[in-house]
MIGUVEX-43190 format. One record per atom (N, C-alpha, C, O): z, y, x; residue in three letters. Coordinates in pm, whole numbers, plus 50000, padded with zeros to 5 digits. Each point is the difference from the previous one (the first is absolute). Layout:
<nodes>
ZYXala;...
</nodes>
This chain:
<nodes>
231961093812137unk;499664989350093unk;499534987849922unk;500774995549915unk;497894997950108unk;499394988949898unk;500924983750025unk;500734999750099unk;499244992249846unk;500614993650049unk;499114989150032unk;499244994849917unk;500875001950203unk;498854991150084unk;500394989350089unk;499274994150080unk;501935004249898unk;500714984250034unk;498964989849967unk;499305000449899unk;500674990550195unk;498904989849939unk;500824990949943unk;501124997250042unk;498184996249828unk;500324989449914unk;500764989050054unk;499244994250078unk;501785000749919unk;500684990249994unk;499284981749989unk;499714995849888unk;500164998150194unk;499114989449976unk;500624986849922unk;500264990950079unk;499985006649808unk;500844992149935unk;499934984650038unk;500914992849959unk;498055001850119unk;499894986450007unk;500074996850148unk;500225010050068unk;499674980249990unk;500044996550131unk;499654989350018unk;500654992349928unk;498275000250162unk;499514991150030unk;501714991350067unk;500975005750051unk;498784975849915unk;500994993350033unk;500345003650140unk;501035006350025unk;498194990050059unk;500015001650154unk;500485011950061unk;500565001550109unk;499175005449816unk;500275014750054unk;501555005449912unk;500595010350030unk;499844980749866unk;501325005049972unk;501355000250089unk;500554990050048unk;499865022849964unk;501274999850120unk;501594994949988unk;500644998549896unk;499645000150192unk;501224991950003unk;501305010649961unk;500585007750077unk;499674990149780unk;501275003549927unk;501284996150096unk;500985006949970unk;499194986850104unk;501824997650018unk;500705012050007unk;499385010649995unk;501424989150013unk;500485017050000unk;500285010449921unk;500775009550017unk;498344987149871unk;499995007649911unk;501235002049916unk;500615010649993unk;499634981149960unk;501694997849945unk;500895009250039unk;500905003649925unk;498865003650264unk;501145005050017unk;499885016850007unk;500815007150058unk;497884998149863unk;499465010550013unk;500415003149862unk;500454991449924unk;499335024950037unk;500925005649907unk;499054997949898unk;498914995750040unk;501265006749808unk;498804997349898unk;498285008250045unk;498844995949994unk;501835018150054unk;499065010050000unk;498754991650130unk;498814997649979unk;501805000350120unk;499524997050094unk;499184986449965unk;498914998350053unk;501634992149859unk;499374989249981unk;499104999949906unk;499254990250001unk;500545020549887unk;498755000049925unk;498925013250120unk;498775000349996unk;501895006750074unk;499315006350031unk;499134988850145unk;498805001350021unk;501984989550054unk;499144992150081unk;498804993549878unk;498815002350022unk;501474992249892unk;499104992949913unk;499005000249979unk;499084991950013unk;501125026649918unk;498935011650009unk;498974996850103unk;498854995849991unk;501975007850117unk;499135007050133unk;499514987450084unk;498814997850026unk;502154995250009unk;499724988950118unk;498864990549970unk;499135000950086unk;500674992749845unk;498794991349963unk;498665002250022unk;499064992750030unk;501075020649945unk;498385004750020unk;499595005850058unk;498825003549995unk;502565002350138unk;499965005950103unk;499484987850078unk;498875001550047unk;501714987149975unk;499754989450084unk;498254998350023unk;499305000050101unk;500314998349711unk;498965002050024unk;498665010549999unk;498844998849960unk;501785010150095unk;499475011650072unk;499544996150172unk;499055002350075unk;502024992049927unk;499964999150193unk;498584996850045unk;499204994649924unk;500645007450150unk;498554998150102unk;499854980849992unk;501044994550037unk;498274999649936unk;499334989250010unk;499364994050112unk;499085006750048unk;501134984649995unk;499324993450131unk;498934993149991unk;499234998950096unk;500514994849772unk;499354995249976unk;498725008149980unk;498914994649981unk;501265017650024unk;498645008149971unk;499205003650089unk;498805002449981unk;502084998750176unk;499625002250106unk;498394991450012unk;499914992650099unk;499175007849830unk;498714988750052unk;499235003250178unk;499184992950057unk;501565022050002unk;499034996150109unk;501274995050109unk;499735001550119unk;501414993749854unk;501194995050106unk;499494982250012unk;499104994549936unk;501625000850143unk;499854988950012unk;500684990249862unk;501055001749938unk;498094989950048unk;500774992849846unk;500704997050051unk;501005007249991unk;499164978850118unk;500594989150033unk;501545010350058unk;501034993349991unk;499165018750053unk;500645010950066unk;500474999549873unk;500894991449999unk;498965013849883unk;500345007449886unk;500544989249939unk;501015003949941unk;498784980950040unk;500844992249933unk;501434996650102unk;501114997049956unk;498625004150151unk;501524993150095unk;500935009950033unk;501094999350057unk;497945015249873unk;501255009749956unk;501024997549863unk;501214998649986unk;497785001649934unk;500534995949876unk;500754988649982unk;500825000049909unk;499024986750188unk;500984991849995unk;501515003150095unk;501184996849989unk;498115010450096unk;501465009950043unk;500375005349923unk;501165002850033unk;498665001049878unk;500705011449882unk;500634986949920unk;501234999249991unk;498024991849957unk;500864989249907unk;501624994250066unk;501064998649939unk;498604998450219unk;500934991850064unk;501295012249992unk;500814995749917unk;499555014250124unk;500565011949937unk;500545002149923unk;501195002850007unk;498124996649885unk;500365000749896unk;500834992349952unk;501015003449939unk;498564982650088unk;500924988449989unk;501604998550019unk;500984996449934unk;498675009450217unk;501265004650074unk;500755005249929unk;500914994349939unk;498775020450058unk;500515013149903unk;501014993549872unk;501145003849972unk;498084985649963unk;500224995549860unk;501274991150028unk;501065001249939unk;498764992050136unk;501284989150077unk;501265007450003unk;501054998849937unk;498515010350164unk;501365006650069unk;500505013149981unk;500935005750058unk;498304998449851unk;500445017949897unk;501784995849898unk;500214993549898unk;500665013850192unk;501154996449932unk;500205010649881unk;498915004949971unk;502255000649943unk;499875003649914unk;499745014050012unk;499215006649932unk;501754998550189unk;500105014850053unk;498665004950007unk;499555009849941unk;499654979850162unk;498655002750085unk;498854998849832unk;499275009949991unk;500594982449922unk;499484997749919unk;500155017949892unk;499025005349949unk;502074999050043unk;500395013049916unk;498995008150093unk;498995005649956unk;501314994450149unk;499815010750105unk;498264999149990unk;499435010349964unk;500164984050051unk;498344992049951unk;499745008649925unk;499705011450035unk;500364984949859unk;500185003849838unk;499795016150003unk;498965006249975unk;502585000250070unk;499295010049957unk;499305012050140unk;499745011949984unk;500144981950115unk;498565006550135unk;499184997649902unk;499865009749926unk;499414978850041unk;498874998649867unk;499565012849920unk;499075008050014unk;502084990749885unk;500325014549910unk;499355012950071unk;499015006749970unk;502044994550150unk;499705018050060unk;498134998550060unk;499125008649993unk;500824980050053unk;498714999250070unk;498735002749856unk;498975006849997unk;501724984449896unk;498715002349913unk;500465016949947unk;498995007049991unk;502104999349980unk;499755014849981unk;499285006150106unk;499065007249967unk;501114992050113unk;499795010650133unk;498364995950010unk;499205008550038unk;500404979549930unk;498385000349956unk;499675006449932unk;498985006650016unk;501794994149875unk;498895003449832unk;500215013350077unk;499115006050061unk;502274998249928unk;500085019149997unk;499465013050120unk;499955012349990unk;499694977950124unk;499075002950120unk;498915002549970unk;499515010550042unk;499854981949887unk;498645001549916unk;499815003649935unk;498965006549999unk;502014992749862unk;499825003549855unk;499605016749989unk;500965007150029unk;497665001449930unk;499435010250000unk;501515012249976unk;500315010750052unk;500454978449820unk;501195008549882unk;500945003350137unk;500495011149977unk;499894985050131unk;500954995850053unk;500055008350171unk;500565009750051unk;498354978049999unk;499645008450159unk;501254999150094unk;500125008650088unk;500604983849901unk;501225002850038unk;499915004850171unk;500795008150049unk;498094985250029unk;499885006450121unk;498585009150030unk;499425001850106unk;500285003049761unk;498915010250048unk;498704996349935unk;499664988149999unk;499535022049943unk;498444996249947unk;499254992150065unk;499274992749933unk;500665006250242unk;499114995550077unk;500664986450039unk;499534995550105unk;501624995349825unk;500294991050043unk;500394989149915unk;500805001449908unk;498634987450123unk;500004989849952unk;500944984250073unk;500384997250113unk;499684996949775unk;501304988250062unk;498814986849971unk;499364998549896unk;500574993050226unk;499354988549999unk;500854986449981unk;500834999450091unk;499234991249837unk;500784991850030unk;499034985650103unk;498884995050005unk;502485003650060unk;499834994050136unk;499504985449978unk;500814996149916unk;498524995450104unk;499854983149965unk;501424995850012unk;500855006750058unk;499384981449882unk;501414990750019unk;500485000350175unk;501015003850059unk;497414988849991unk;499504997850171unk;500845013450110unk;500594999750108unk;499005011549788unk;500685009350126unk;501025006849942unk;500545007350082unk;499994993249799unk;501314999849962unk;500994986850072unk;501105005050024unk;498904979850019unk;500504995650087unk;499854999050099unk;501024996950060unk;497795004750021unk;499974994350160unk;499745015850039unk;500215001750120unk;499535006249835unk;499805018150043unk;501165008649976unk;500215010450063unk;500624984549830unk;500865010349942unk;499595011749916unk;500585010849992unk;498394985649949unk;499045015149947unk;500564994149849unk;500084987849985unk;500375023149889unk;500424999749909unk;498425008149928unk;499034995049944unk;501235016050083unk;498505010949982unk;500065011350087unk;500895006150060unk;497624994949923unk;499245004050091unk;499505016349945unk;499085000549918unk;501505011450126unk;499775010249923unk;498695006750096unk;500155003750116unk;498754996849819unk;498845012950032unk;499725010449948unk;499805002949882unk;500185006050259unk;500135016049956unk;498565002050012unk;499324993150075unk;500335013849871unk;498635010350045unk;500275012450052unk;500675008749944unk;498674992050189unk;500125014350059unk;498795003850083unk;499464991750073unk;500195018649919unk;498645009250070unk;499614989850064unk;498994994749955unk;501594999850156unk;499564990550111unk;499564983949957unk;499594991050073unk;500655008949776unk;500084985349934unk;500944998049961unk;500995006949976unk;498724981150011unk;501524992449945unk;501284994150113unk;499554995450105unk;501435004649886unk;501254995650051unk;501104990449952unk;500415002349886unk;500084988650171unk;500544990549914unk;501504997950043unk;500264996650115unk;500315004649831unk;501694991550014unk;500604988149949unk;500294997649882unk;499834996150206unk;501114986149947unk;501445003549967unk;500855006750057unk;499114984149795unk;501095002149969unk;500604990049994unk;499494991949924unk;501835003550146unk;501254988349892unk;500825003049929unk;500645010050032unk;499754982749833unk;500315007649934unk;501734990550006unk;500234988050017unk;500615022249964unk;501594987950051unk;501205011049893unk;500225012050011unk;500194980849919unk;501675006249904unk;501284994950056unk;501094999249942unk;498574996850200unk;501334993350071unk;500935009550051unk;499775005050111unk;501404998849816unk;501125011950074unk;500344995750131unk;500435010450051unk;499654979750046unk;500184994650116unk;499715007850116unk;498784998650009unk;501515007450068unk;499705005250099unk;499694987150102unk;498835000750039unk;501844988650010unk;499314991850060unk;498824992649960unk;499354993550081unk;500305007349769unk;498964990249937unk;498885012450027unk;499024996050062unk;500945016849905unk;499095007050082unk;499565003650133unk;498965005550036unk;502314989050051unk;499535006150107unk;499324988750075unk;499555001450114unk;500414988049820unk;499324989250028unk;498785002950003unk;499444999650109unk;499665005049748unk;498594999349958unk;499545015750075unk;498815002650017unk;502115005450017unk;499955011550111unk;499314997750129unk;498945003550051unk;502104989249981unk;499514994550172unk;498964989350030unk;499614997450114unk;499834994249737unk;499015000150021unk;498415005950039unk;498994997550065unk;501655012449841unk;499035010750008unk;499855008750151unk;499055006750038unk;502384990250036unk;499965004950121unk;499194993950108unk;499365004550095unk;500904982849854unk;499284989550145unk;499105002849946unk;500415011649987unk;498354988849948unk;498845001249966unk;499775013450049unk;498835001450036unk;502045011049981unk;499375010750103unk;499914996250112unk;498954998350063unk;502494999449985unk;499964997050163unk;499074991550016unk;499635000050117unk;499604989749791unk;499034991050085unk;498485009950007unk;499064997650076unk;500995010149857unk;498625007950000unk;499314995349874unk;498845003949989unk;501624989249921unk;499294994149887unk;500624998349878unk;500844991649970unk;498495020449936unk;500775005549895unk;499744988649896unk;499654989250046unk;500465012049838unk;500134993749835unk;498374998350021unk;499145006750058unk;500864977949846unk;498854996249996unk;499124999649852unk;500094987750001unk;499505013749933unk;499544994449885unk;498594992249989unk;498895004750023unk;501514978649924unk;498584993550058unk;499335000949901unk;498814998750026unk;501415003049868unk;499504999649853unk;500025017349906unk;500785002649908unk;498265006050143unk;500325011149920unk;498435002149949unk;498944997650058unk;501365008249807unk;498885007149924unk;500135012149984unk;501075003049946unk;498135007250084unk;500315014449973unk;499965003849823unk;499134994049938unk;501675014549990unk;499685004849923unk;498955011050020unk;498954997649939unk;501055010850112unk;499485013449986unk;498514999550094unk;499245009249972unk;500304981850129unk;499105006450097unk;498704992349885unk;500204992849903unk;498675011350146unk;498764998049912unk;498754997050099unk;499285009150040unk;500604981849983unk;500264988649921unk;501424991150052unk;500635002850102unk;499594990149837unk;501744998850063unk;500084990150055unk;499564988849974unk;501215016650135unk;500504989850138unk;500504985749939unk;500574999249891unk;499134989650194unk;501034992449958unk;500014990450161unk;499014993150024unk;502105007350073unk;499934994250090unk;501424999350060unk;500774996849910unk;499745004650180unk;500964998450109unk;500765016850052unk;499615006850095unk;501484996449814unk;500465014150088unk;501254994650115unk;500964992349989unk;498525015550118unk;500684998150131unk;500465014150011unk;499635010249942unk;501864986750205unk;500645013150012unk;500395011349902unk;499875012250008unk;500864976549856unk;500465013249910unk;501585002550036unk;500904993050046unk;498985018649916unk;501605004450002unk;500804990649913unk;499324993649920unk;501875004450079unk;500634996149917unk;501155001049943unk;500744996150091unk;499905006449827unk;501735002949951unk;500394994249885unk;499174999349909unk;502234995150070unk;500844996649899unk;500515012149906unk;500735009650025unk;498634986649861unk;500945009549870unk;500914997649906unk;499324989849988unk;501325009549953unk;500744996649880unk;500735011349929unk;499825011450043unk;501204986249825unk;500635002149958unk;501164992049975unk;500154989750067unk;500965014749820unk;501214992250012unk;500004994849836unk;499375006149913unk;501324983350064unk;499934994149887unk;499965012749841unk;499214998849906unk;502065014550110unk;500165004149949unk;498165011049919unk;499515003849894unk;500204995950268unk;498645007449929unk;498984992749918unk;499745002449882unk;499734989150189unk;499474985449951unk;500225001149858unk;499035003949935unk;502134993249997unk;500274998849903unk;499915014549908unk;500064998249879unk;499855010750150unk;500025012549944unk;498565000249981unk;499675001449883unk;499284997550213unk;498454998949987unk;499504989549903unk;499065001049922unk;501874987150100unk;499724990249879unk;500225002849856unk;499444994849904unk;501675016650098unk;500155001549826unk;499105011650019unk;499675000249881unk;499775007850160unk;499375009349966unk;498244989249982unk;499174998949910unk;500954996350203unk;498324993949975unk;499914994249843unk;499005002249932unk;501894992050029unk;500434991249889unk;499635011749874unk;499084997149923unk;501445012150065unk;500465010049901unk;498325002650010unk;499124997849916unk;500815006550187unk;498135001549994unk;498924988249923unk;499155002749916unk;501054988950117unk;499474985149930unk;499975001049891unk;499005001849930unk;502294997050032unk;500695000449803unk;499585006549934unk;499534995049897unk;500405021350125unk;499925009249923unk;498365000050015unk;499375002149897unk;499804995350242unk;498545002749977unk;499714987349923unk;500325001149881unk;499324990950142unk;500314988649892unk;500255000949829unk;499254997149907unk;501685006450094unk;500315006749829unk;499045007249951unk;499304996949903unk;500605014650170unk;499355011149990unk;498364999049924unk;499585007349910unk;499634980650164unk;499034993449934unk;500134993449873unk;498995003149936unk;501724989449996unk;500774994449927unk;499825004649850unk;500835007349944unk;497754986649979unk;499845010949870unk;500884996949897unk;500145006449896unk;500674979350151unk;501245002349875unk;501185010350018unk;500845001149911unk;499245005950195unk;501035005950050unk;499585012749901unk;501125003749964unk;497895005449968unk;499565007849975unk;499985013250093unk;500435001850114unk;498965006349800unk;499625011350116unk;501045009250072unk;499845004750113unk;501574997849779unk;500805005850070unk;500844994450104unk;500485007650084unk;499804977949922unk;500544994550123unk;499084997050069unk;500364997450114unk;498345001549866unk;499154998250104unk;500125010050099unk;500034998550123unk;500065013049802unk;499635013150064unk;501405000050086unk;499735001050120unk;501664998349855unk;501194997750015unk;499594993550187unk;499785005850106unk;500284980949858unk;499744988150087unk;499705005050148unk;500584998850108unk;497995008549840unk;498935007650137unk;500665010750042unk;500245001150120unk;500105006849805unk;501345011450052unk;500724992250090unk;500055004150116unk;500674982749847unk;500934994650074unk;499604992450128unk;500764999750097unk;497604991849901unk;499555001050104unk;499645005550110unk;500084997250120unk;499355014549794unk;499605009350103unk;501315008850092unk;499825004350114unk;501444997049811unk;501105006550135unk;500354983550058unk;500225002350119unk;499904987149868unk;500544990550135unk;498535002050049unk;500145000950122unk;498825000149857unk;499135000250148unk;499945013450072unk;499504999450112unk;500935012849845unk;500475008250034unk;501245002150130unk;500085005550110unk;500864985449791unk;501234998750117unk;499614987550092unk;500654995350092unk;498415001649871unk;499064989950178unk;499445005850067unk;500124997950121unk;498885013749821unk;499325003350056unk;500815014050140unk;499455003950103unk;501754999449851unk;500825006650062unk;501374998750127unk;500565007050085unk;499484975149840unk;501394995050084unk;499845002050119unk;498965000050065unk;502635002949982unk;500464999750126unk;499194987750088unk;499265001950097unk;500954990449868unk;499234987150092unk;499184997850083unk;499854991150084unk;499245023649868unk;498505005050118unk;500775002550099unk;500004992650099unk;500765018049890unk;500735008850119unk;500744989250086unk;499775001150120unk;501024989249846unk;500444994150052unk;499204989650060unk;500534994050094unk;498345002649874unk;499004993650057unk;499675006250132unk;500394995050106unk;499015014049888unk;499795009550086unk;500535002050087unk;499335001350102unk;502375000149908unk;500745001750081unk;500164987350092unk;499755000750120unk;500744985749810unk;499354991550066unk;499254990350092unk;500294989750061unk;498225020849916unk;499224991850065unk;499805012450114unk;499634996550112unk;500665021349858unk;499665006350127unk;501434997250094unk;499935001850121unk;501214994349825unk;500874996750148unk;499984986650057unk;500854996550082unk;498174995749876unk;499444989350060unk;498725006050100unk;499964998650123unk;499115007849801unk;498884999450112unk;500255007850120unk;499474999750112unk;501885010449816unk;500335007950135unk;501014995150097unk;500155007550097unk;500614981349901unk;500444991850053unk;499654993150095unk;500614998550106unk;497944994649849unk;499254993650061unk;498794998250056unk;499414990150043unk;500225026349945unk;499325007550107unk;500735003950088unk;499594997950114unk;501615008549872unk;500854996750147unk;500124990950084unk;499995000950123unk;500144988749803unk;500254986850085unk;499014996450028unk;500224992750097unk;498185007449874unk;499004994750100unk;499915011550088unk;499234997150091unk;501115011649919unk;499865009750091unk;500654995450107unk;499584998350115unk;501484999749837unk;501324994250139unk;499264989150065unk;500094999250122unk;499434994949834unk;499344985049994unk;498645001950075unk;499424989650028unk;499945022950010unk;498615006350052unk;499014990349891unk;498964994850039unk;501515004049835unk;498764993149905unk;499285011149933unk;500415004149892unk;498385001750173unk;499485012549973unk;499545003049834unk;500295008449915unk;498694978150095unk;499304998449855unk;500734995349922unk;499394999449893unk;502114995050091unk;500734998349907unk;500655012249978unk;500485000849888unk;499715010750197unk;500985008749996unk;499235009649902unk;500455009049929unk;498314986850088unk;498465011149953unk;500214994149833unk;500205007549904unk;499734982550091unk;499804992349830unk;501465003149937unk;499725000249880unk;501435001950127unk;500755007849981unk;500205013349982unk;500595005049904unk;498945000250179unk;500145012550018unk;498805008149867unk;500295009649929unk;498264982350070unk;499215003149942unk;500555001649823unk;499965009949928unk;500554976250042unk;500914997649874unk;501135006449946unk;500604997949894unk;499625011750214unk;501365004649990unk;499345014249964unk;500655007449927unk;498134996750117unk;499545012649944unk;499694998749861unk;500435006649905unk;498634982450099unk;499784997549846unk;500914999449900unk;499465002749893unk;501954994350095unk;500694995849939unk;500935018649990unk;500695005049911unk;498924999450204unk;500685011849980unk;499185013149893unk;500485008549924unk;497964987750120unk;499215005949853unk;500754996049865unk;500445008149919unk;499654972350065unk;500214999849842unk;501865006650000unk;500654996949900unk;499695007050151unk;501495005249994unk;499485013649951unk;500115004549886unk;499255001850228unk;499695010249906unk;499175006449931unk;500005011949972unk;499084977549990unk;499805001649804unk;501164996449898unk;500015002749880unk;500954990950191unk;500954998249891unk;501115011849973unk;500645001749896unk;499415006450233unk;500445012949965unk;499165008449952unk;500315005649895unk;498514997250163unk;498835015149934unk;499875001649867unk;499644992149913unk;500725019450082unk;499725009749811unk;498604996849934unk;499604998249885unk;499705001850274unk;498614997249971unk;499914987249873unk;499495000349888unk;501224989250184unk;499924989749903unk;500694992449907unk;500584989250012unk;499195020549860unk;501704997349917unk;500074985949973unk;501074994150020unk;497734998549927unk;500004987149937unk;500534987850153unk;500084988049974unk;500165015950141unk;500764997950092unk;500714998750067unk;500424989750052unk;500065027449968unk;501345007249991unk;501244988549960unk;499904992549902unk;501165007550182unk;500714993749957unk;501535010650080unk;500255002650118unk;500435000649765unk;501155009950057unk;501574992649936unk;500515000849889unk;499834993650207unk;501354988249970unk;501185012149965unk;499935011850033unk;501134981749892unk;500695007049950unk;501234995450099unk;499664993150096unk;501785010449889unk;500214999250125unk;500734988349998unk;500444994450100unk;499705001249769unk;500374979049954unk;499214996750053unk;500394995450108unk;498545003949880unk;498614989750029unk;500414998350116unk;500404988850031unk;499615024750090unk;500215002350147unk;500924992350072unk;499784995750113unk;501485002049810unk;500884994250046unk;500104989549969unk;500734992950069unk;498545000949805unk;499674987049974unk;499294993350084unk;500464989650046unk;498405014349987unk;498864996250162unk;500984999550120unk;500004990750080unk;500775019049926unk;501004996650171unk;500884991349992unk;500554995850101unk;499784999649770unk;501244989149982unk;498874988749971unk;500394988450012unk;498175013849949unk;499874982949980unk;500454990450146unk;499995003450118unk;500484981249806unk;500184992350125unk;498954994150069unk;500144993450103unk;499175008049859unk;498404994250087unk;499585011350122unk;499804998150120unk;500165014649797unk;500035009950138unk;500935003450105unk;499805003650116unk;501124994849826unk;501495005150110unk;500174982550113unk;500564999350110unk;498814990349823unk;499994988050113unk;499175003350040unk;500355005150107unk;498144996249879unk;498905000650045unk;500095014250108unk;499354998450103unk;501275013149887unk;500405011050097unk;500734993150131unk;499564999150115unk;501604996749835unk;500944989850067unk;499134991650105unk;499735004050113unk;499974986549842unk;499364991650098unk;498455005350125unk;499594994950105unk;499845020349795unk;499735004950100unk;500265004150127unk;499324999950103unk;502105004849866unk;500345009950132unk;500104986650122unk;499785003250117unk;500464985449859unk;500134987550106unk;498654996350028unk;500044988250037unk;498785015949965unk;498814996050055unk;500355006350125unk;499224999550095unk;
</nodes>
């Protein structure tokens, strides 16, 4: 398997550097591994400013909505809420790179992770924005991304998601650029599906020392004072942590997830007679059941993902899923 993680971006424009509080209360692994990742994930996100055929005068009194926010955020982020920040950040910038990353795929060859503008990461709730390609085109899912064990703190950002069926008017995205279409979209996605994902601190941190171990050793590995036999050493050692990425449990549990969400809540616009929401669900819920199974088929070993029966029971005990199950069954 080549290794095709994209490069690490070492610098960061002032403006665009993100807000550390929190960090302090995150474990070492997790805090060189946000370092790593978060900075240049941020600036990845979709840009508003690029939008040239939207309205300017529209596009700046968003952006000063985004400052006033922010402001807020900065005021009144206590220490808990500030950790908790910190590391959604973290999982959000993995679950980018490794969605995408060629080495990795974590949800399938045909799918890609968009990151969302600041704009509809707060007033939309959109974290990223995953597009599938399928026969019929492309298909898109909203994602939020949340490490809160709380069953009431989810079933909050849940039932949002509910009133937005029952009203007939799904997830919005005002600011999206397509990766994949040609020539590529860049406008307003309406009526997307949408669902909350996470993990629990313990995994987080397990992905962080492995991402890390990947860094170090590819890193070294280049390194012509290191000479040729630890070079050679190094890349050996790179190449199994992207290995054990390219394999983790974390897909599966992703997966699981987001199909007892869409199947949740295609029930409930059903109940609700919300036809075309029940349809944009239902549609996502097929799709998502293809990348499930490419992740089982022989067909596709570099895919294939066959949990051992730790891993298995590690995914049913994380606390992000067993709240996030939880607060389902009360929709």
């Amino acid at each position: 398997m080549s290794e095709r993680i994209p490069p690490e971006q070492s610098s960061v424009s002032k403006n665009l550097r993100p807000n550390e509080r929190g960090l302090e209360s995150l474990s070492e692994e997790e805090r060189k591994a946000w370092h790593l990742l978060v900075p240049a994930h941020k600036i990845s996100a979709i840009q508003p400013e690029s939008f040239t055929g939207y309205d300017q005068q529209a596009i700046k009194r968003d952006l000063e909505a985004v400052e006033k926010k922010e402001q807020i955020f900065s005021r009144e982020g206590s220490g808990e809420q500030a950790r908790t920040q910190r590391r959604a950040e973290l999982l959000e910038a993995m679950l980018n790179e490794q969605i995408s990353a060629k080495a990795t795929k974590w949800l399938g060859n045909d799918s890609e992770s968009i990151v969302a503008s600041r704009y509809d990461d707060i007033f939309n709730g959109v974290d990223l924005i995953l597009e599938m390609v399928r026969e019929e085109g492309f298909k898109h899912l909203a994602l939020n991304i949340d490490v809160t064990s709380s069953p009431s703190h989810l079933y909050e950002k849940l039932s949002g998601i509910k009133e937005k069926i029952r009203s007939g008017t799904l997830s919005r995205v005002k600011y999206f650029r397509s990766k994949g279409t040609q020539p590529k979209f860049m406008g307003e996605l309406s009526n997307l599906p949408k669902v909350v994902i996470g993990v629990d601190a313990k995994t987080i941190r397990e992905l962080s020392m492995l991402r890390i171990d990947y860094h170090t050793a590819r890193k070294g590995s280049k390194l012509e004072e290191n000479g040729a036999e630890i070079r050679k050493s190094l890349a050996k050692k790179a190449g199994e942590a992207l290995r054990k990425m390219a394999k983790h449990r974390i897909q599966i549990l992703i997966i699981k997830e987001i199909e007892l969400q869409l199947h949740a809540f295609s029930e409930f616009a059903r109940k609700h007679n919300q036809e075309e929401a029940a349809s944009a669900y239902e549609s996502a819920l097929e799709t998502i059941g293809q990348i499930k199974a490419s992740k089982q088929s022989p067909n596709n070993p570099d895919l294939k993902i066959i949990l051992s029966q730790e891993d298995a029971e590690k995914n049913d005990n994380d606390e992000v899923y067993q709240a996030l199950a939880l607060a389902l069954k009360d929709l």
